[in-house]
C-alpha positions as CSV (number, residue, x, y, z in Angstrom):
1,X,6.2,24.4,134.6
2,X,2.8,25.4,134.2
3,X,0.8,28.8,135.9
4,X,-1.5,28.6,139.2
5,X,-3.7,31.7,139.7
6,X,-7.1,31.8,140.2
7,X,-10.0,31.2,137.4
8,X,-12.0,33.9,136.5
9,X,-15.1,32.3,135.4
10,X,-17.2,35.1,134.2
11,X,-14.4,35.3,131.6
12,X,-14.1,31.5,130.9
13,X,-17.9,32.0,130.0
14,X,-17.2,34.6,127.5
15,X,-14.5,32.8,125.8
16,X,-17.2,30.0,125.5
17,X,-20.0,32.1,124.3
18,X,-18.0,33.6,121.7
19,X,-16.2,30.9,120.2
20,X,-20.2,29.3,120.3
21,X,-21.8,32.8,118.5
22,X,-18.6,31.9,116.2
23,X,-19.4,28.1,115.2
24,X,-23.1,28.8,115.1
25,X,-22.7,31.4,112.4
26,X,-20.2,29.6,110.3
27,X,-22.5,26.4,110.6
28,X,-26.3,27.6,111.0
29,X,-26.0,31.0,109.2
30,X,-23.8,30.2,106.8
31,X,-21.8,33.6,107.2
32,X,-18.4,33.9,105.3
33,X,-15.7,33.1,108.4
34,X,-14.5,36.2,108.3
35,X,-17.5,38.3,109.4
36,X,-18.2,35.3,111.8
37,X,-14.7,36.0,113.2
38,X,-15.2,39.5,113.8
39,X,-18.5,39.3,115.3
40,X,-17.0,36.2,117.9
41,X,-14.4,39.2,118.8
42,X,-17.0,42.1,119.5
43,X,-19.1,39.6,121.0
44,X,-15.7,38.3,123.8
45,X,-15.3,42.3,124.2
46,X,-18.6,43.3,125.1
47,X,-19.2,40.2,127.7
48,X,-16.5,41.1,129.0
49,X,-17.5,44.9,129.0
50,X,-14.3,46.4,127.4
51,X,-15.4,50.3,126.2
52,X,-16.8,50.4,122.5
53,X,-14.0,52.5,122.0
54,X,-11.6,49.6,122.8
55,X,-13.3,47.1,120.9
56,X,-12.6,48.7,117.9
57,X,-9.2,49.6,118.2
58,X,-8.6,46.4,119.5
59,X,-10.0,45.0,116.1
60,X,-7.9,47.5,114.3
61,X,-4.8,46.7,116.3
62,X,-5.3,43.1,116.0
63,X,-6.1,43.1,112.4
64,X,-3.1,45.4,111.4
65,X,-0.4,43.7,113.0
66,X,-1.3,40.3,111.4
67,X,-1.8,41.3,107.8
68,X,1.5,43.7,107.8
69,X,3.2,40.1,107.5
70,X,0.9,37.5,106.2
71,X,-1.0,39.8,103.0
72,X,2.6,39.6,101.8
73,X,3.6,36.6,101.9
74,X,0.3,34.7,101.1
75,X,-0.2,37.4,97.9
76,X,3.8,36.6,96.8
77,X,3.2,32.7,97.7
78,X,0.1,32.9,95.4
79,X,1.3,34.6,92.3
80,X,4.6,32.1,92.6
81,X,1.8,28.9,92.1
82,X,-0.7,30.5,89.8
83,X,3.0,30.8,87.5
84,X,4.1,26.9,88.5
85,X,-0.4,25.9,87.8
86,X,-0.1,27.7,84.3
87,X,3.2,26.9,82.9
88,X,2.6,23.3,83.1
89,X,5.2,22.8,85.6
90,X,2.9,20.7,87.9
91,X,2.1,18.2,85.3
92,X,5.6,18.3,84.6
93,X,6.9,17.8,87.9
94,X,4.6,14.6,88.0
95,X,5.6,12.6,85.2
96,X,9.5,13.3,86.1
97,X,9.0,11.8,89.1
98,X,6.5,8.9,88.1
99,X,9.3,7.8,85.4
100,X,11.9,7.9,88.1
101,X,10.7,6.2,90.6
102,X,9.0,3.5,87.9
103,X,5.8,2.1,87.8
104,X,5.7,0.0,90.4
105,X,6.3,2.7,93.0
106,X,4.3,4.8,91.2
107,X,2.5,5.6,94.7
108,X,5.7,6.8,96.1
109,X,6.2,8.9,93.4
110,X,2.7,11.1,93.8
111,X,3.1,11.5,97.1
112,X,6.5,13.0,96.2
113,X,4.5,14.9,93.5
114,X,2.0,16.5,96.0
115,X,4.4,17.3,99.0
116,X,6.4,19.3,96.4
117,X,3.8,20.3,94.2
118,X,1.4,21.8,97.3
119,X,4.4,24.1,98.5
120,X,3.2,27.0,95.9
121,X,-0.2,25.7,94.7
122,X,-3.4,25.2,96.5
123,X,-4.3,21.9,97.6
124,X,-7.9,21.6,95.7
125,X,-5.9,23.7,92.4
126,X,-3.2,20.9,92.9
127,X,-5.4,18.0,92.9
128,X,-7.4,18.9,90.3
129,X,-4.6,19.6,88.1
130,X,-2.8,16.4,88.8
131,X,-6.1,13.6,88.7
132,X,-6.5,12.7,85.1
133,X,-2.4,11.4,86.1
134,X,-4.3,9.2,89.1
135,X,-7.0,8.2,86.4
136,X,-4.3,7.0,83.8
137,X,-2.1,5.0,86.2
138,X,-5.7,3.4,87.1
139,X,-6.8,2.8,83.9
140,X,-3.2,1.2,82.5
141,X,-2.6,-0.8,85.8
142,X,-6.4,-2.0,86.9
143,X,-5.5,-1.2,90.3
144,X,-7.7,0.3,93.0
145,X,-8.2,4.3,92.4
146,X,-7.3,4.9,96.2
147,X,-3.7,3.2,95.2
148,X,-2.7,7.0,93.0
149,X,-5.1,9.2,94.4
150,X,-4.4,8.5,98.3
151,X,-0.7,9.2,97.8
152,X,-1.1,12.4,96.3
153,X,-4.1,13.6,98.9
154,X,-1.3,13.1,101.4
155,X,1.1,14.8,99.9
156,X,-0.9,17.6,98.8
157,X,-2.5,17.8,102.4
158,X,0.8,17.4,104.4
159,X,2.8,20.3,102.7
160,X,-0.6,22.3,102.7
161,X,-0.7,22.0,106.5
162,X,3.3,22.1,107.7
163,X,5.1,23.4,105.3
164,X,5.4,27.3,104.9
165,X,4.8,29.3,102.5
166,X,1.1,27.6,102.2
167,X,-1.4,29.9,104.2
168,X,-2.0,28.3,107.1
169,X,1.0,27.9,108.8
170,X,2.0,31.3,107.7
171,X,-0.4,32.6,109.4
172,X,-0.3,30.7,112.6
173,X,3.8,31.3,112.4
174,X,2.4,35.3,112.1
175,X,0.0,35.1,115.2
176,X,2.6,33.3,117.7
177,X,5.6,35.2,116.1
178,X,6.9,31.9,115.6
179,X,10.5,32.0,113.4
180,X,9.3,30.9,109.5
181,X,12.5,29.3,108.9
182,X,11.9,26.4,112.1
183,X,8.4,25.9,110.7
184,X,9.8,24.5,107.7
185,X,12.8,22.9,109.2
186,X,10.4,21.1,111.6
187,X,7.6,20.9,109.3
188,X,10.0,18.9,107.0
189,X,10.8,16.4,109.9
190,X,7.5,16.0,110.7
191,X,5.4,15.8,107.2
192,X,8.1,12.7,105.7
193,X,7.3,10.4,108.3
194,X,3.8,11.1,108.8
195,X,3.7,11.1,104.7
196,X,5.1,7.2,104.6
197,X,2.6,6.4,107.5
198,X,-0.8,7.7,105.9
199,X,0.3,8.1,102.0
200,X,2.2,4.3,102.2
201,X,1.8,2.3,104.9
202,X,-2.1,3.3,105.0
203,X,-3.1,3.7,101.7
204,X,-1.4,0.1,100.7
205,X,-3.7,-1.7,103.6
206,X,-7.0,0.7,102.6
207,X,-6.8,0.1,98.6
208,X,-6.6,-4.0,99.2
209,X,-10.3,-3.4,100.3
210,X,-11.8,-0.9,98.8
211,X,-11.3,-1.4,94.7
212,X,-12.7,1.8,92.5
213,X,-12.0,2.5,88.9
214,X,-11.4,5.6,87.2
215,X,-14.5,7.4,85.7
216,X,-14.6,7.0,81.7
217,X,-11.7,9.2,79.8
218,X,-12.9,12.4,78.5
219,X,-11.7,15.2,76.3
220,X,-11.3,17.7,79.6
221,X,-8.9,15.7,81.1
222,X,-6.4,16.6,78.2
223,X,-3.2,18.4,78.7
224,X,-1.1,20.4,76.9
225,X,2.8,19.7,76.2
226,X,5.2,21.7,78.5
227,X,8.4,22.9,77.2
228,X,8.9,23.4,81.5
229,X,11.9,21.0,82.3
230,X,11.9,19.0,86.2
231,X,15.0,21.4,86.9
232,X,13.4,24.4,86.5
233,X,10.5,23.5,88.8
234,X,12.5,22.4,91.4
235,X,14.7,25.5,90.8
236,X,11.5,27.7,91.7
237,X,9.7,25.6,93.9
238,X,13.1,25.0,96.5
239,X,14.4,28.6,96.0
240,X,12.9,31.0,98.3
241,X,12.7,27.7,100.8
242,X,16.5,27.1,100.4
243,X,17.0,31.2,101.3
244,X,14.6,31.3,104.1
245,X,16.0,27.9,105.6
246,X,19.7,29.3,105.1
247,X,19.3,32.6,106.4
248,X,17.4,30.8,109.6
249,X,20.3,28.7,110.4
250,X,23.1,31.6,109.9
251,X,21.3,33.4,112.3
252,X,20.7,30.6,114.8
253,X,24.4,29.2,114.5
254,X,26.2,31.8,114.4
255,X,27.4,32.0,110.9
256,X,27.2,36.0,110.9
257,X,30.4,36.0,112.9
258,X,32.4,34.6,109.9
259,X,31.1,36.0,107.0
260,X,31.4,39.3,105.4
261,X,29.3,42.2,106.6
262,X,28.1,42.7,103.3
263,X,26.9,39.0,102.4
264,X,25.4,38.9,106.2
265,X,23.4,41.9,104.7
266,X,22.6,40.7,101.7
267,X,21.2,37.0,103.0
268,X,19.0,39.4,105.8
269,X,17.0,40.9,103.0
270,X,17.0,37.7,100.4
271,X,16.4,35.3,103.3
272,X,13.3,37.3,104.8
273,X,10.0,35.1,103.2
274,X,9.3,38.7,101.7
275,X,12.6,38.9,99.7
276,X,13.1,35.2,99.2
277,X,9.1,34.7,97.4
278,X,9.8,38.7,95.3
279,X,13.2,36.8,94.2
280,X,11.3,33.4,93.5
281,X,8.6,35.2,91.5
282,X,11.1,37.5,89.2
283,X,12.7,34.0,88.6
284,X,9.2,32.4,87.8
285,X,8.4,35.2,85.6
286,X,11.2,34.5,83.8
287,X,11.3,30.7,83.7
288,X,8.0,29.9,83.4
289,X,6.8,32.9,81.9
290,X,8.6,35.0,79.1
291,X,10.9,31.8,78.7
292,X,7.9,29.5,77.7
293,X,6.4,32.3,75.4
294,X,4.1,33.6,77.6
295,X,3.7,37.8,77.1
296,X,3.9,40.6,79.4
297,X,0.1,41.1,79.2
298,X,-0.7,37.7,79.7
299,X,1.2,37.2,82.4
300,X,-0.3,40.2,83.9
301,X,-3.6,38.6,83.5
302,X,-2.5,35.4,85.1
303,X,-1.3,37.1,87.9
304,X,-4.5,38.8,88.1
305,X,-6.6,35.6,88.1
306,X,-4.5,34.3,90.7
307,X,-4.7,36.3,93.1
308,X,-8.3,36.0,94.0
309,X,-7.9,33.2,95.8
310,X,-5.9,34.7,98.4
311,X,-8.3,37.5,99.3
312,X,-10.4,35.5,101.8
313,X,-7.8,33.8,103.3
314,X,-5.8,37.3,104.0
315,X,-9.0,38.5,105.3
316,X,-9.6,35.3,107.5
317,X,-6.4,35.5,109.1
318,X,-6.3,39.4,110.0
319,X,-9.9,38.5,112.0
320,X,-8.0,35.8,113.0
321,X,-5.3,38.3,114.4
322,X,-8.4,40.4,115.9
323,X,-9.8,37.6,117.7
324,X,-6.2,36.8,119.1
325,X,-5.9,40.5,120.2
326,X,-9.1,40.5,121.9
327,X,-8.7,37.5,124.3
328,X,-5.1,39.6,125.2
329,X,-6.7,42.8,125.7
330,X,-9.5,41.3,128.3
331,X,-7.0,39.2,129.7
332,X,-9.3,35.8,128.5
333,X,-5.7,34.3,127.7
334,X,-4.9,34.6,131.1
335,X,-7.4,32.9,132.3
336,X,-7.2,29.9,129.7
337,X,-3.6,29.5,131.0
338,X,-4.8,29.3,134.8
339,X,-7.6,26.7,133.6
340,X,-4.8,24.6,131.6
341,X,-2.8,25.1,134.4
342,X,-5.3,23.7,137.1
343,X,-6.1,20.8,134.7
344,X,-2.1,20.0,133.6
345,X,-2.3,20.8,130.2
346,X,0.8,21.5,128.5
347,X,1.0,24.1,125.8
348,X,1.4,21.6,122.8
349,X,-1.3,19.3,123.8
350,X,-3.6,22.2,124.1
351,X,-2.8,23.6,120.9
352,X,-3.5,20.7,119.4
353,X,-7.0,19.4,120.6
354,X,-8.5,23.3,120.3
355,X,-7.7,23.0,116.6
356,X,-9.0,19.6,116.0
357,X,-12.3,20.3,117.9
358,X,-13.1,23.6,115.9
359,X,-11.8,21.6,112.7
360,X,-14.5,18.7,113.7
361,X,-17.0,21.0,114.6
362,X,-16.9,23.7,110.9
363,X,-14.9,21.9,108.6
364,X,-12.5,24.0,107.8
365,X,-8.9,23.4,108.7
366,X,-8.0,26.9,108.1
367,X,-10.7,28.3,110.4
368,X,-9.2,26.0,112.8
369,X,-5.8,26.7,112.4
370,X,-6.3,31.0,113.0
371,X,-9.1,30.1,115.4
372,X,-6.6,28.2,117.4
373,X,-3.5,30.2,116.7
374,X,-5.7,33.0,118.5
375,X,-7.1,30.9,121.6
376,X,-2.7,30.0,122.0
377,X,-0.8,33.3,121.5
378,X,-2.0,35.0,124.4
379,X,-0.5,31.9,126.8
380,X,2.9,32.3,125.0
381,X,2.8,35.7,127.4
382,X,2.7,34.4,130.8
383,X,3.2,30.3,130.5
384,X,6.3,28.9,132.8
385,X,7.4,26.9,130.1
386,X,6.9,27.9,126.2
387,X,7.9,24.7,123.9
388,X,9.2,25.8,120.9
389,X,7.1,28.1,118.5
390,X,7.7,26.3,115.7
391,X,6.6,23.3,117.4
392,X,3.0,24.8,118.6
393,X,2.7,25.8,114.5
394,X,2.9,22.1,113.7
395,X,0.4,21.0,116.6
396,X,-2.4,23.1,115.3
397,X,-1.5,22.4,112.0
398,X,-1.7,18.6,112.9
399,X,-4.8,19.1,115.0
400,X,-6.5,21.3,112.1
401,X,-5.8,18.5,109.7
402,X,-8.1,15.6,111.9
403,X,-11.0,13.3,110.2
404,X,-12.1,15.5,107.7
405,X,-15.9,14.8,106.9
406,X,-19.2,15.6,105.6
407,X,-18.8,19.3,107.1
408,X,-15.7,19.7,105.1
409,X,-15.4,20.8,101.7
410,X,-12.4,18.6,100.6
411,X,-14.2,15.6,101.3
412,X,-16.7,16.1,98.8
413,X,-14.5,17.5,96.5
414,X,-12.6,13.9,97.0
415,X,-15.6,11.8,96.6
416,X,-16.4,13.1,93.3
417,X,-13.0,13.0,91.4
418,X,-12.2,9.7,92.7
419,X,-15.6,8.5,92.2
420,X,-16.5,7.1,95.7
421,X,-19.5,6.8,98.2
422,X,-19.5,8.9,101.3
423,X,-19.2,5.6,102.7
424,X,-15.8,4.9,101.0
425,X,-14.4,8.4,101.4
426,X,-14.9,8.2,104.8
427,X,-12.7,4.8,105.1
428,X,-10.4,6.0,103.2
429,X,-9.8,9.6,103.2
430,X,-11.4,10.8,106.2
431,X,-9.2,7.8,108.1
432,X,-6.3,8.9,106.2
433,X,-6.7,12.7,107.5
434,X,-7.0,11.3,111.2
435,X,-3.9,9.1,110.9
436,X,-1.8,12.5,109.6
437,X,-2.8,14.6,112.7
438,X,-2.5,11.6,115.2
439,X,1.0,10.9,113.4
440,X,2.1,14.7,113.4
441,X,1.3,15.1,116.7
442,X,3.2,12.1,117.9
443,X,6.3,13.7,115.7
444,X,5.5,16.9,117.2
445,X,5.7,15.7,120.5
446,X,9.1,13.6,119.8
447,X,10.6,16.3,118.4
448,X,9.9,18.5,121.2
449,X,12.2,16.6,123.6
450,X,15.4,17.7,121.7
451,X,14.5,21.1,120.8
């Protein structure tokens, strides 16, 4: 099951130094994690003496191959949510479901909101969007704060984590080649439960003690009418997932033996993330563009403004990709498989606990998500026995999402819109971000028994 070959420990010491040059410039310096990324890889390939000339083209190599993939489907996955964020489909999405479920379940109902909601929007963009909707249902029930606001964190931060097309797990999927269509698949059997266990189960027991209201109502916090119906944003939301998700199981189940040439074809290029998000978007365009009264040029311009979010994080995960490429070229990977190995690590459990200590340590869950993806990949090359790929996604994505704190930039960015004391978002967010990687890793590792 696992590898037994001998440690190299002048390499174990350059993995350590360079994933230390890597923390101390994200944390003391304050450099931009890309740069910080890059230097962490020339740093592991001059330890351990690789020629300049490799280096470089080990950077190159390492950055190319990961951004082929990812620049497309993070910039496609983008402009699809900067369309849902301006249409008003978010907001609409959110009262459809609050007046279904009913207002005593109101909880269940923003948690619903977020899972959906942070498939195509960015989890700060979503929240942000959706909390004067926590503040009402505070204001009109008298009910703790943490009661709306939890639910929808969860759901926001779930998706965000498991659930492709969000960045992160398209880009670890990228860096271990895992198969997009199981991420989801699995990411969906993971997130629900471990949704009801922090967005229900916890939130219920944390709100009975901590009671906040919502800040005074202010002019900002008014929306516009949406002519958006629910149908149309689950139409656009669940359309490139439903093609990706098809096309994944006609592959694995042998469908293409019983279909037509031409519709086997056909699915292979509209099931691809690539074809599935251009067909989403053209849909979008439509729907909750021209269709809502929206003009070419203005559209243009949204599509513009959206966009820039996605620059750093395509540049964060092809350093991410160099860094991965690095510890394969010196043959670093090697020797963390030997040292897992010698200690009985298994794969998943690895995976895990390397993204939640670089997630405790920076902050950032995405940093720790490509960090970690890179520290994996080069195992998947030489380990006995390789769980599931979409499996090891879902444990670093668990691991990445652990106890986020005072080094993180959602917890701050939680404290202020729900109105709490770094005290109280540390009971109550912070716990609630340890209970989702705990639970997601416990699914993870259930899950991995059957498949």
């Amino acid at each position: 099951m696992y590898i037994s070959t001998m440690i190299d420990y002048t390499l174990l010491q350059a993995v350590l130094v360079s994933i230390g040059v890597l923390l101390v410039l994200i944390l003391r310096f304050k450099l931009p994690a890309f740069i910080a990324l890059l230097i962490a890889s020339i740093v592991l390939g001059m330890l351990t003496k690789l020629p300049a000339e490799a280096i470089l083209s080990t950077l190159q190599e390492g950055m190319g191959t990961t951004l082929g993939f990812v620049a497309t489907v993070v910039g496609l996955g983008t402009l699809l949510g900067g369309l849902l964020e301006h249409s008003g489909g978010a907001e609409v999405l959110a009262h459809r479901l609050l007046s279904a479920f009913g207002e005593k379940r109101s909880s269940w109902a923003l948690l619903c909101t977020g899972f959906i909601l942070a498939i195509p929007v960015f989890f700060d963009v979503a929240f942000i969007l959706l909390v004067p909707l926590v503040y009402t249902l505070q204001r009109k029930t008298g009910k703790s704060i943490l009661t709306y606001g939890l639910p929808l964190l969860a759901g926001l931060a779930i998706t965000h984590a498991f659930i492709p097309p969000t960045p992160g797990p398209v880009a670890v999927a990228e860096i271990l080649s895992a198969n997009l269509g199981w991420v989801i698949v699995y990411g969906l059997m993971v997130g629900i439960p471990t949704a009801i266990v922090s967005g229900v189960i916890y939130v219920y027991m944390i709100s009975q003690e901590i009671h906040v209201k919502a800040p005074p109502l202010t002019e900002k916090h008014v929306k516009k009418e949406s002519k958006v119906s629910f149908r149309q944003v689950l139409f656009v939301v669940g359309l490139p997932l439903f093609l990706i998700v098809l096309t994944t199981l006609m592959n694995s189940l042998g469908w293409v033996n019983y279909w037509p040439d031409w519709l086997v074809y056909t699915f292979q290029i509209l099931g691809h993330p690539f074809g599935a998000l251009i067909i989403a978007n053209l849909v979008a365009w439509v729907i909750l563009g021209r269709c809502q009264g929206f003009s070419a040029k203005k559209l243009l311009e949204l599509a513009n403004r959206s966009m820039a979010p996605a620059g750093m994080i395509v540049l964060l995960t092809g350093a991410g990709g160099a860094f991965k490429q690095m510890l394969i070229n010196t043959a670093a990977g090697k020797m963390i498989a030997t040292a897992l190995a010698n200690e009985g690590f298994p794969l998943l459990l690895f995976a895990f606990l390397a993204a939640a200590i670089i997630r405790l340590l920076q902050g950032s869950a995405t940093v720790a998500m490509i960090t970690a993806a890179g520290l994996t990949a080069p195992l998947l090359e030489i380990s006995f026995f390789v769980p599931n790929k979409a499996l090891l996604v879902l444990s670093i994505a668990a691991g990445a999402s652990i106890l986020s704190h005072v080094n993180d930039s959602g917890f701050w960015l939680v404290s202020q819109y729900l109105g709490l004391n770094e005290k109280q978002t540390f009971r109550s967010w912070s716990i609630m971000t340890l209970i989702i990687a705990v639970t997601g890793f416990v699914c993870v590792s259930f899950l991995s028994n059957f498949v």
